[in-house]
VOGU-3710 file (C-alpha; in Angstrom, 3 decimals, decimal comma):
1> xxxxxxxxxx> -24,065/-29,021/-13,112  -22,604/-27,807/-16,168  -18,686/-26,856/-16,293  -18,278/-23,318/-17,104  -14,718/-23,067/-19,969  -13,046/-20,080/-19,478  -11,112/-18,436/-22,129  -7,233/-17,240/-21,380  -6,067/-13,770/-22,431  -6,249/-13,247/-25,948
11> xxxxxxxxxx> -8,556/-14,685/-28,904  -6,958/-15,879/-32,122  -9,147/-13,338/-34,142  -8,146/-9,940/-33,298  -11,369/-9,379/-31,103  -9,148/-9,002/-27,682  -5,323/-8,176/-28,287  -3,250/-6,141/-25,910  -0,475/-3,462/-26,313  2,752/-4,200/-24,263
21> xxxxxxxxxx> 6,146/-2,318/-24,208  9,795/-3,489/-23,144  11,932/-1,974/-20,782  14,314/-1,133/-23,487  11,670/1,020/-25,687  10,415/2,355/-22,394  13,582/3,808/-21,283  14,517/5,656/-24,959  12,138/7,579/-23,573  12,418/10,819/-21,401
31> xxxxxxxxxx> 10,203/10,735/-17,789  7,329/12,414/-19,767  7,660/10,316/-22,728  7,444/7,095/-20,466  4,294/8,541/-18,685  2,817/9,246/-22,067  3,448/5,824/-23,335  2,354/4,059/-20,663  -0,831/5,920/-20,377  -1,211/5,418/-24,453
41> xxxxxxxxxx> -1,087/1,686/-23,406  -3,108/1,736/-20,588  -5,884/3,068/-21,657  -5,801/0,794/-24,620  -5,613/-2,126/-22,704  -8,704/-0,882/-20,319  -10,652/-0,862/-23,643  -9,819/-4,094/-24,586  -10,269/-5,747/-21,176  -14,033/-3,882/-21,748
51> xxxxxxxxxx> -14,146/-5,383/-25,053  -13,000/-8,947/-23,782  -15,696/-8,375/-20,990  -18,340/-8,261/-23,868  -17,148/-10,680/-26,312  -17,437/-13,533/-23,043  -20,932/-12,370/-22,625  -21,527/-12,444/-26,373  -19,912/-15,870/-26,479  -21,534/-17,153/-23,690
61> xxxxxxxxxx> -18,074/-17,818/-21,801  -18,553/-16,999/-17,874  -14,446/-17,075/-16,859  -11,722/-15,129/-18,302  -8,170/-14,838/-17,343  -6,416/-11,547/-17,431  -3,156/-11,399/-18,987  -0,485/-10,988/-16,353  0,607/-8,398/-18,776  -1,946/-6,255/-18,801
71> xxxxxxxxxx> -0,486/-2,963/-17,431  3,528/-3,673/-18,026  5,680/-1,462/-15,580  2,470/-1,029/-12,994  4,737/-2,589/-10,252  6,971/0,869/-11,092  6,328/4,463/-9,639  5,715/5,465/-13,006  2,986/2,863/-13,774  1,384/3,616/-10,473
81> xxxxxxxxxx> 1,193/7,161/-11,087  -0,348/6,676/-14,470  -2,756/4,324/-13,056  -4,624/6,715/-10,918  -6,032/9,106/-12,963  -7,187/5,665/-15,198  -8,666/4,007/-12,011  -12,114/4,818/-12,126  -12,260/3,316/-16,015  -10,791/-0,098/-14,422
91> xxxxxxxxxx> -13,466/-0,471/-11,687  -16,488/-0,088/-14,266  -15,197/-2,901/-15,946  -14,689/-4,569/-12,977  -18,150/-4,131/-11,885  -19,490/-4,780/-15,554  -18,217/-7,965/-14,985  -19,730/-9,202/-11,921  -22,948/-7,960/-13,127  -22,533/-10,242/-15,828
101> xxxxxxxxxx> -21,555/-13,174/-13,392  -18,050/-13,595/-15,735  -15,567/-14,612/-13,011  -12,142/-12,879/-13,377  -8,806/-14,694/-12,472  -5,144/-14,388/-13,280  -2,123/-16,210/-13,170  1,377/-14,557/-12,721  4,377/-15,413/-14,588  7,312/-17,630/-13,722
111> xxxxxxxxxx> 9,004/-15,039/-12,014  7,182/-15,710/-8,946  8,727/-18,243/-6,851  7,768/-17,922/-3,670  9,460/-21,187/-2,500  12,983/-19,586/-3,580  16,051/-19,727/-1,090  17,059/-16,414/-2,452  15,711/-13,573/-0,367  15,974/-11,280/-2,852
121> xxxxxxxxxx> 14,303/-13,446/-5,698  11,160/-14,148/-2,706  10,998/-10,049/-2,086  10,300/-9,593/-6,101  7,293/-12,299/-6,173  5,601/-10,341/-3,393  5,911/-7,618/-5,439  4,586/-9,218/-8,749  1,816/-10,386/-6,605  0,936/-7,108/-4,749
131> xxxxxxxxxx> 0,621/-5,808/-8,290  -1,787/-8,465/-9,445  -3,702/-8,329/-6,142  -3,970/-4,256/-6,754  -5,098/-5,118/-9,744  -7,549/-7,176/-8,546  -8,581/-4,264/-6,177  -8,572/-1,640/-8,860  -11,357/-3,938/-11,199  -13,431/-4,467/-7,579
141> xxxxxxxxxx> -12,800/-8,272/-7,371  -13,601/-10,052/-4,440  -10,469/-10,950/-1,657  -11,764/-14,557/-2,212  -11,239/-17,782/-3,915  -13,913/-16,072/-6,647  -10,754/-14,135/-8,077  -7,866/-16,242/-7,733  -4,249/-15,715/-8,639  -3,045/-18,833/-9,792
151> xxxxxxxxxx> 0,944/-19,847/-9,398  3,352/-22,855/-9,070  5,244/-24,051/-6,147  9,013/-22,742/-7,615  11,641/-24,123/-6,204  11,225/-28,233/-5,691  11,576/-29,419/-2,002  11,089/-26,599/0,029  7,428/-26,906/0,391  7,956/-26,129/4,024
161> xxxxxxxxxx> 9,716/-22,805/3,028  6,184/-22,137/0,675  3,715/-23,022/3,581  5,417/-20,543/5,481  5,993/-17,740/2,904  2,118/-17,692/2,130  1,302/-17,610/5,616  3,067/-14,162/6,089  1,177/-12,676/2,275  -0,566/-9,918/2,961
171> xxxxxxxxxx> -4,727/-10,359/2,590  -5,322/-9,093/-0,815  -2,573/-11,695/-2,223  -3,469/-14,403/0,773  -7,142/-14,295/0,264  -6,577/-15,082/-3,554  -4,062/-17,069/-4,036  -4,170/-20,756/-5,347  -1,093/-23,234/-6,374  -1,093/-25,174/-8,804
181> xxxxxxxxxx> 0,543/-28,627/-9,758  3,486/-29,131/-12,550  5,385/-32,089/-14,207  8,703/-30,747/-12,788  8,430/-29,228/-8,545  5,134/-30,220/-7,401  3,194/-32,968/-8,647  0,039/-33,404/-8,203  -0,001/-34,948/-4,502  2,865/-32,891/-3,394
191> xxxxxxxxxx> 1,126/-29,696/-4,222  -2,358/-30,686/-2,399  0,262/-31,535/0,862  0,888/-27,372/0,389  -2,053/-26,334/-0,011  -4,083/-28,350/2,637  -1,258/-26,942/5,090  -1,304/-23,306/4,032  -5,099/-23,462/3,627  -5,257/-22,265/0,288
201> xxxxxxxxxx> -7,142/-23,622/-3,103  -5,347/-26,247/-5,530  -5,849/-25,397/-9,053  -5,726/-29,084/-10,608  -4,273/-29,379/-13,890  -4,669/-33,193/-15,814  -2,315/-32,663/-18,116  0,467/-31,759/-15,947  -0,638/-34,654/-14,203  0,005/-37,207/-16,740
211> xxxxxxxxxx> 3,066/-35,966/-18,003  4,142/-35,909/-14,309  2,803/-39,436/-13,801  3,448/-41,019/-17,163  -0,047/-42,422/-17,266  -1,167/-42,878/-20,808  -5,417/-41,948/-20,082  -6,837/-39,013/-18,877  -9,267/-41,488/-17,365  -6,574/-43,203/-15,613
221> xxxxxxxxxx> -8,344/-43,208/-11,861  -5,619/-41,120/-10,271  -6,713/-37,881/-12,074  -10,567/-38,362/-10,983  -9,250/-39,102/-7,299  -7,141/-35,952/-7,655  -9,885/-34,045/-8,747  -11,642/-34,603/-5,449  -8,730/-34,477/-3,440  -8,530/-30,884/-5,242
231> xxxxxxxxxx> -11,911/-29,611/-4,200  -11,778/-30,201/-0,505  -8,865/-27,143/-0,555  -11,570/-24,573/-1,759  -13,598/-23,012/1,153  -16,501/-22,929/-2,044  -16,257/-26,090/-3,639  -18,266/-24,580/-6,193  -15,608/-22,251/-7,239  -13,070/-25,285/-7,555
241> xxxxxxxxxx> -11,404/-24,145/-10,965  -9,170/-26,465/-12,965  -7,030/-26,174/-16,335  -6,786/-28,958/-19,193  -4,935/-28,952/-22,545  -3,332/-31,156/-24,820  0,142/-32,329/-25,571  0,676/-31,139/-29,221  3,283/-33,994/-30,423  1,923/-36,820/-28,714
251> xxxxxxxxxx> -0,458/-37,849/-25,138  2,229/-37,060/-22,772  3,872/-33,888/-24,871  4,000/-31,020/-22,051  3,346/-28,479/-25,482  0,517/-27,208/-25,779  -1,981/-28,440/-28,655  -4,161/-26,191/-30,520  -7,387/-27,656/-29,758  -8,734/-30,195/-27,234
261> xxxxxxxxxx> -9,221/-33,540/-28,942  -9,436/-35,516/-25,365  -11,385/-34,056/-22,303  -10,973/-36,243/-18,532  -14,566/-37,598/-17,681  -13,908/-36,532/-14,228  -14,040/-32,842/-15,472  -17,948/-33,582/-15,605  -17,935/-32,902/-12,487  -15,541/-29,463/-12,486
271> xxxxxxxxxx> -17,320/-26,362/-11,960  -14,842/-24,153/-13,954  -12,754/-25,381/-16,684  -9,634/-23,471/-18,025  -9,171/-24,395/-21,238  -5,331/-23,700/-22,408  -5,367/-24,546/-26,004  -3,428/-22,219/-28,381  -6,330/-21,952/-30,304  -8,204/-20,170/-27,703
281> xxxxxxxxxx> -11,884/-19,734/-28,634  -11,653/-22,292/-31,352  -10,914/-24,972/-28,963  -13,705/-23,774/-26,627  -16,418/-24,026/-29,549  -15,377/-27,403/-30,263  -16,004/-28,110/-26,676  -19,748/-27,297/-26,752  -20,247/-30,900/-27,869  -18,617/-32,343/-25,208
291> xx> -20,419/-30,198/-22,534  -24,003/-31,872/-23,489
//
């Protein structure tokens, strides 16, 4: 087996940018005016998700994350309406994908905190969610661990609270969803305890690992015994997905580097490798090495 590096959002050459819009802009504008800009945007960003769809396949890179992004103010009316008539667009590229084999994931932003003892703050990750889960539906993505939307466990020590919070997700969020582990809430161990109980995947990620643990090797036998630990949460261990970087000022510096200079040897054995370098494609071509 040979790990498969996905590539996350954007490139550093202009090849796959996306248009986004804040609320402030947005509302300058009158109810048409919105609607006009957000379809403007749309549709751009349906073309580039195309485009990013061909430059993995021209790159040889089978796993691409989506930007959380993508379609800003979807989880609104108005981004809902717009999105219908642009539907049929999103499920060919969708479908161009898994005729390719390129595996699709994304991973909301920190907003969702499903863990949170604020009712209201729990009601608005749903939401995020439900919009990344519809947009999982609108690109024809399977309701499985193949299309995962990865998050963190929020809010530290109320993994009970979490368990019981992902239990009641709907299926197109449930059936997706993956957690994983930080240098702050949930370390590594903690977050497997979560996962095993609300039977969901654990996205393992070294580097949060070390920082967590203050272990000075990415060899250090903790993160190859996580690692395995890690795959026994995915019903497929063969879609067991994991994400390495860097620290950029030193071993244990939670900031991202720009390339990967150090890989775990346990990730040998990991079937899909996000690769969360700032340097995006750069670092993955300097990885080719390293994969034979």
């Amino acid at each position: 087996m040979v790990p498969e590096l996905g590539l996350v959002c954007i490139t550093v050459s202009k090849d796959v940018r996306y248009r986004t819009v804040t609320r402030k802009r947005l509302l300058e504008h009158s109810d048409e005016g919105q609607r006009k800009l957000l379809d403007d945007i749309y549709r751009d960003n349906i073309q580039t998700l195309a485009g990013a769809v061909q430059y993995c396949k021209r790159e040889g890179i089978r796993l691409y994350r989506i930007p959380s992004s993508i379609f800003p103010f979807f989880d609104d009316d108005v981004g809902r309406e717009v999105m219908r008539d642009l539907a049929p667009s999103l499920a060919h590229t969708g479908r161009r994908a898994i005729e390719l084999g390129l595996r699709l994931v994304m991973h909301p932003d920190q907003f969702v905190v499903l863990s949170s003892d604020s009712p209201e703050v729990v009601a608005n990750s749903v939401k995020i969610l439900q919009m990344h889960a519809d947009i999982m539906d609108l690109l024809q993505q399977p309701r499985s661990s193949w299309a995962v939307l990865e998050i963190h466990g929020g809010k530290s020590n109320r993994s009970d609270a979490l368990v019981e919070r992902i239990k009641e997700l709907p299926d197109p969020i449930r059936s997706r969803l993956c957690l994983e582990n930080d240098e702050y809430s949930y370390n590594a161990e903690q977050i497997h305890d979560v996962c095993t109980r609300a039977q969901v995947p654990m996205v393992f990620d070294a580097h949060h690992h070390i920082v967590s643990e203050k272990l000075s090797s990415y060899d250090d036998p903790s993160v190859a015994a996580m690692l395995e630990k890690a795959r026994t949460t995915w019903p497929n261990p063969e879609h067991q997905l994991v994400h390495i970087s860097n620290g950029r000022e030193g071993f244990n510096d939670r900031q991202h580097s720009d390339l990967i200079a150090v890989m775990p040897s346990a990730y040998a054995q990991a079937p899909w490798i996000e690769i969360e370098a700032k340097n995006k494609e750069e670092a993955i071509a300097g990885l080719r090495g390293w994969l034979q």
